[in-house]
C-alpha positions as CSV (number, residue, x, y, z in Angstrom):
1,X,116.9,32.6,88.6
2,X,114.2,33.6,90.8
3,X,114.6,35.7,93.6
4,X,111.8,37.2,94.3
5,X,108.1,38.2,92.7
6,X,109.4,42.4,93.2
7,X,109.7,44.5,90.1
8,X,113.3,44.3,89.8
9,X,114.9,42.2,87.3
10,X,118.2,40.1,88.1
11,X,120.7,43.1,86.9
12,X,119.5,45.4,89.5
13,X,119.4,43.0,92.0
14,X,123.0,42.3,91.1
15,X,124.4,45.5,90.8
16,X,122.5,47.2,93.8
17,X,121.0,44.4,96.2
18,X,122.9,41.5,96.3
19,X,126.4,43.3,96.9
20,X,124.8,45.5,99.5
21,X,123.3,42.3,101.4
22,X,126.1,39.8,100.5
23,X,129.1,42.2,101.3
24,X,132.6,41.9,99.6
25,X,132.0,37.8,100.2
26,X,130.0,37.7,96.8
27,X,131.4,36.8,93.5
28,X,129.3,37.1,90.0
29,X,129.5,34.3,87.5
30,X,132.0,32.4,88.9
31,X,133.6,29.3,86.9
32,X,133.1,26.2,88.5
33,X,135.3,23.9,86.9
34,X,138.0,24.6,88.4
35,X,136.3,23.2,92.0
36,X,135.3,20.1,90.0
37,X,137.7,17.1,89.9
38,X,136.2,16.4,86.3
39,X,137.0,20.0,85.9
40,X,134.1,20.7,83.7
41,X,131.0,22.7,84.5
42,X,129.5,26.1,83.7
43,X,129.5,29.3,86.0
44,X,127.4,30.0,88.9
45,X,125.5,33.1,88.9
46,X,126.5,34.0,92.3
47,X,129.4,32.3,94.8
48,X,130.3,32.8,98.4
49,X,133.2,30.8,100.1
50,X,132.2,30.6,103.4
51,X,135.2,29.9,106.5
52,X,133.2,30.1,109.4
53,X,129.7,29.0,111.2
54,X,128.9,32.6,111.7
55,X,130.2,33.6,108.2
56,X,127.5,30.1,107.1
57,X,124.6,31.3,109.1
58,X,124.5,34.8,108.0
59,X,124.5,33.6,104.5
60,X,122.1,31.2,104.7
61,X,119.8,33.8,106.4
62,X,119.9,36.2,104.3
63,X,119.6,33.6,100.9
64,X,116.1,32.6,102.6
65,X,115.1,36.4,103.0
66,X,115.7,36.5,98.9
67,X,114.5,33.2,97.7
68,X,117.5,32.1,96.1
69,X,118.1,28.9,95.7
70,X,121.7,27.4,96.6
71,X,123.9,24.5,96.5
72,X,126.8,23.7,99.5
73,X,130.2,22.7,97.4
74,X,132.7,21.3,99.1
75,X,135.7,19.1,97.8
76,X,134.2,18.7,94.5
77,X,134.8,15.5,94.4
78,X,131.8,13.5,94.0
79,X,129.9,16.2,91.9
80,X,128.8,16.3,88.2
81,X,127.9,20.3,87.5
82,X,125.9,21.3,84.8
83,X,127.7,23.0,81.4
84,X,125.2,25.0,81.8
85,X,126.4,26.0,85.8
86,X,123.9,26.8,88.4
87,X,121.2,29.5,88.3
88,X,121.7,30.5,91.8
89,X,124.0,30.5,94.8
90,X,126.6,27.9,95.3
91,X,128.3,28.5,99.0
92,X,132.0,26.9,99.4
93,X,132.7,25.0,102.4
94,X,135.8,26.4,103.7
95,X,135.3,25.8,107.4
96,X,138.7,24.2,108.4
97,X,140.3,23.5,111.6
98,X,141.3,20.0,113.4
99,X,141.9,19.5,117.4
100,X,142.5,16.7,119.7
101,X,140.4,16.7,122.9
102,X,139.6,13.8,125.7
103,X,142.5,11.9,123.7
104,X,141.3,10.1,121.5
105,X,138.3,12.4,120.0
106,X,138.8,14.9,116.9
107,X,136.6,18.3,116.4
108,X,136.8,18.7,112.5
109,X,135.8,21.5,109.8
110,X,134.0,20.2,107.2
111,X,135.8,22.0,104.8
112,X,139.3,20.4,105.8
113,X,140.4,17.5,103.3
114,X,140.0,14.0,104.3
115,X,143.4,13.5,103.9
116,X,144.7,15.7,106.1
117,X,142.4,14.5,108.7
118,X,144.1,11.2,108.0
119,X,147.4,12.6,108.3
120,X,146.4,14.4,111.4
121,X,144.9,11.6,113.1
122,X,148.2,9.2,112.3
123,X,150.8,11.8,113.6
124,X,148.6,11.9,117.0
125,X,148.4,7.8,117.2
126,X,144.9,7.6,116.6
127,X,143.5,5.0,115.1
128,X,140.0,4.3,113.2
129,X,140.7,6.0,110.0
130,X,142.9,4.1,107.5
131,X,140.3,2.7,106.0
132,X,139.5,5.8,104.3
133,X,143.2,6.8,103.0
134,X,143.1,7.4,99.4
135,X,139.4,8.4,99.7
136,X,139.6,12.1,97.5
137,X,137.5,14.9,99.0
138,X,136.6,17.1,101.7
139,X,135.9,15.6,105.4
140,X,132.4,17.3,105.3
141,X,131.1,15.8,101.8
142,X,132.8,12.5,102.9
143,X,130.2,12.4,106.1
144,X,127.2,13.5,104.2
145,X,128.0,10.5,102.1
146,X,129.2,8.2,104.7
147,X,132.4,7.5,102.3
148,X,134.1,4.3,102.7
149,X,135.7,1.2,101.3
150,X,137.1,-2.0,101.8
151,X,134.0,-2.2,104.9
152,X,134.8,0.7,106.7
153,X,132.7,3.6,106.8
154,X,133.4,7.0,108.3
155,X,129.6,7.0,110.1
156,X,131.2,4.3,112.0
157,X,133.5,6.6,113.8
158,X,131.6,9.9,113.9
159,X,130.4,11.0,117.6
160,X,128.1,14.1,116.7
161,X,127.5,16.5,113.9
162,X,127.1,20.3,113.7
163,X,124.9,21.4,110.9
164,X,123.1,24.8,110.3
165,X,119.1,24.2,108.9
166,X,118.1,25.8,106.6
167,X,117.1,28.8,108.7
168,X,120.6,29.4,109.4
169,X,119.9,27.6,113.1
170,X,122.7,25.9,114.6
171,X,121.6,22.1,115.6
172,X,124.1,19.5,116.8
173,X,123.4,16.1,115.6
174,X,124.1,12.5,117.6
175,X,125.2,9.4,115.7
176,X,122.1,7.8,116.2
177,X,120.2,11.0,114.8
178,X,122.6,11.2,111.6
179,X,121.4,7.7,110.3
180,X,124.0,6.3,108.4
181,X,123.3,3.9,105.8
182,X,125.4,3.2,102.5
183,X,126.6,6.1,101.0
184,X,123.9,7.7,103.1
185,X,122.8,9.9,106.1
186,X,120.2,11.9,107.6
187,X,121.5,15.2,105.6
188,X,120.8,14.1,102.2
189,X,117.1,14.2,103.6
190,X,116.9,16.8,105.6
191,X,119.0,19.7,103.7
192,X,120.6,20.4,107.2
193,X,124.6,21.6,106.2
194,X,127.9,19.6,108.4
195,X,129.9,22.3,109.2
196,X,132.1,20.7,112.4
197,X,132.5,16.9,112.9
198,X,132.9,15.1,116.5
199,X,135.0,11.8,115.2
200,X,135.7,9.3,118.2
201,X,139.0,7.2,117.3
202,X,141.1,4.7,119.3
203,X,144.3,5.4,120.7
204,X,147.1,3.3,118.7
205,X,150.6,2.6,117.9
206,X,151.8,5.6,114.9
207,X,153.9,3.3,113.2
208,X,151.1,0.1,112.6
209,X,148.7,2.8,111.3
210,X,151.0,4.5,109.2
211,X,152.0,1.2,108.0
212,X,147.4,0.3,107.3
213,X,147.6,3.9,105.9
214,X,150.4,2.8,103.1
215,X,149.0,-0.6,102.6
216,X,145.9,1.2,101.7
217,X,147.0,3.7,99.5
218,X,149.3,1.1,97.6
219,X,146.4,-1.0,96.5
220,X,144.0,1.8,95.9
221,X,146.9,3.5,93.8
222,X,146.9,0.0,91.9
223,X,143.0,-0.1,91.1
224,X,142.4,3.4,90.2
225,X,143.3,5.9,88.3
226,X,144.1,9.0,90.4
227,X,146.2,10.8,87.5
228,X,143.3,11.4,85.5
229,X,140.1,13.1,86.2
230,X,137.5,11.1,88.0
231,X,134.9,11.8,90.6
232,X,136.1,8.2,91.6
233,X,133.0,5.4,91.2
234,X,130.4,6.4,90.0
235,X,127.7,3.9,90.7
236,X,127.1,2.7,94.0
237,X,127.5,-1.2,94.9
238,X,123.9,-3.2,94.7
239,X,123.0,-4.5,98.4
240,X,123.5,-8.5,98.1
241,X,124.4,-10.2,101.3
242,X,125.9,-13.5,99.8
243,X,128.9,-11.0,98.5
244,X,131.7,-9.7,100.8
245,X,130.9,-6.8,102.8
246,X,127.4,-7.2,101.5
247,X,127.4,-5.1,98.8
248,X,128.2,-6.4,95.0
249,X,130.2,-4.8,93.3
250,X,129.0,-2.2,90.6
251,X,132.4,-2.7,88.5
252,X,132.1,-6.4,88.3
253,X,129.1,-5.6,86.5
254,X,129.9,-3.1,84.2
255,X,133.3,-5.0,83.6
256,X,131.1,-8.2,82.6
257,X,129.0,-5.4,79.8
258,X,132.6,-4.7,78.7
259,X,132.3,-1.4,79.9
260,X,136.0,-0.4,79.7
261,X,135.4,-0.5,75.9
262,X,133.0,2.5,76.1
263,X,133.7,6.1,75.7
264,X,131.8,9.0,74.5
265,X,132.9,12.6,73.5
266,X,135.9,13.3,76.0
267,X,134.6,11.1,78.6
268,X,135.5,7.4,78.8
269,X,135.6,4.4,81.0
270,X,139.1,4.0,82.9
271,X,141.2,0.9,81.8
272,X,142.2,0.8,85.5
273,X,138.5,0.8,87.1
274,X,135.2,0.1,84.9
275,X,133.0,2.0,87.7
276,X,135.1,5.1,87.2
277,X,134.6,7.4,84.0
278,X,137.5,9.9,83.2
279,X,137.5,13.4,81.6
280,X,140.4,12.4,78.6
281,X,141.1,16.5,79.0
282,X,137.8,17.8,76.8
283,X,134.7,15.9,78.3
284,X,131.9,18.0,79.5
285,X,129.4,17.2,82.2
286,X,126.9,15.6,79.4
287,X,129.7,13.6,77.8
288,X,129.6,12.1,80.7
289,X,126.5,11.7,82.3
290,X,125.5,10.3,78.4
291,X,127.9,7.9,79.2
292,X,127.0,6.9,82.1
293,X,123.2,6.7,81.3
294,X,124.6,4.1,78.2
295,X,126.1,1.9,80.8
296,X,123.1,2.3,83.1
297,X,120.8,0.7,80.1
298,X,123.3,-1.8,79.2
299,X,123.8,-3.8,82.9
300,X,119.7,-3.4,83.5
301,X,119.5,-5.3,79.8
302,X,121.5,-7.7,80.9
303,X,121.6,-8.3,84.4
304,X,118.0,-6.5,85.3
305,X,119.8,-4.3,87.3
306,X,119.3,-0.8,88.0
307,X,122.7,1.5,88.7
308,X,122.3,3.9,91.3
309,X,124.6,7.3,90.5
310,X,127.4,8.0,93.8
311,X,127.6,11.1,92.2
312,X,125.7,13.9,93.1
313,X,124.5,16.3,90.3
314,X,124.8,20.4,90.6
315,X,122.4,22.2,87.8
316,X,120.2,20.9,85.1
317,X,120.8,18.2,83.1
């Protein structure tokens, strides 16, 4: 890893630098598996979990003053990281807190779960958000990817964003300014980091959205495979607007390749879901991104299509 063009090497920097700058915040060569839901992965060289915007800011600061390079992690959900780990910083998004205000608005951490929001926002009669139960991940990562399903999106109910650039400057973001698209937003561009969410939901009656919430979870629970590691679908839907919700569906696809028949090393296609490749309990991160690039050649054979990856990869591959 590069820090900077200076005489000393990476152990000095380590022992006498880093710790010094970094406080008792930074770890050395932490595993990251366990913050994976494939639960495989290497180590990152260095790791801070961050908990506030102030705790953020510093960090990023002082990252930019070293030239290290560095990765935000959140849920861990829709991640593939390296075997190899990451040669750098990865920061934790542990910024967590939910309030009510004006009624019907929530102010968010991005670090907080996405199911707890939805628990949260249910308890308090708001409504907007059952779309999303059964989603897996963190309420930051599920923004920066405008999560969704069944056509809802979370993009359609967030108000304003709070991100820190990568100059450790706090911005606040409009709805119009974030620029949701599928799977999409304004961050994946820019590199700016959600740390606090504005969500603007509808009053409603607790017991009709519990009720969406369990209807949701009861089909999603029948689809896929949530006892087994995933980092749920892996392929985005192809844009087609003769198909419902305008998107076709990636798993219709690979189920038509016979995808569910495939598997390499630990890693294999879920009989429950064809889009969703599971870690059988000894995968690693290239059993299955090889199995995912297999499946990538097979549907643009056939069909002339070209898979996009949902998944966002930590490392080299």
């Amino acid at each position: 890893m590069k820090l900077n063009a200076d005489n000393k090497d990476m152990t000095e920097l380590k022992t006498d630098k880093l710790t010094e700058i970094f406080g008792d915040l930074l770890e050395f060569n932490k595993d990251l598996a366990q913050f994976s839901s494939y639960k495989t992965g290497g180590k990152a060289t260095l790791f801070i979990s961050v908990t506030t915007i102030e705790e953020l800011s510093d960090t990023l600061k002082k990252t930019k003053n070293l030239n290290i390079p560095y990765v935000i992690l959140g849920g861990g959900t829709n991640v593939l990281i390296s075997d190899s780990g990451f040669d750098g910083l990865i920061i934790k998004m542990d910024i967590k807190g939910m309030e009510i205000f004006e009624k019907s608005k929530i102010i968010c951490g991005a670090g907080e779960n996405l199911e707890d929001l939805i628990i949260f926002s249910s308890k308090n009669s708001l409504t907007g958000l059952e779309f999303a139960a059964g989603i897996v991940g963190s309420v930051g990562g599920a923004v920066y990817g405008n999560a969704g399903a069944y056509g809802g999106e979370i993009g359609n109910i967030v108000e304003s964003v709070t991100v820190i650039d990568k100059n450790g400057e706090i911005k606040n973001i409009s709805h119009s300014e974030a620029d949701f698209g599928y799977r999409d937003s304004v961050f994946k561009k820019t590199g700016d980091i959600i740390t606090q969410i504005i969500f603007q939901l509808e009053k409603g009656d607790k017991k009709a959205i519990q009720s969406k919430i369990d209807e949701t979870l009861s089909v999603r629970h029948e689809k896929l495979p949530y006892d087994q590691c995933s980092a749920g679908c892996f392929f985005k839907n192809i844009p087609d607007n003769t198909q419902p919700h305008g998107k076709l569906a990636a798993g219709k696809l690979l189920e038509d390749i016979g995808a569910k028949n495939m598997k390499y090393g630990g890693a294999e296609i879920s009989e429950k879901h064809a889009n969703i490749i599971i870690n059988t309990g000894k995968a690693t991160s290239n059993d299955i991104l090889t199995l995912a690039e297999r499946i990538k050649v097979k549907v643009k054979e056939k069909f002339g299509v070209l898979l996009e990856e949902e998944i966002v990869k930590i490392g080299k591959f």
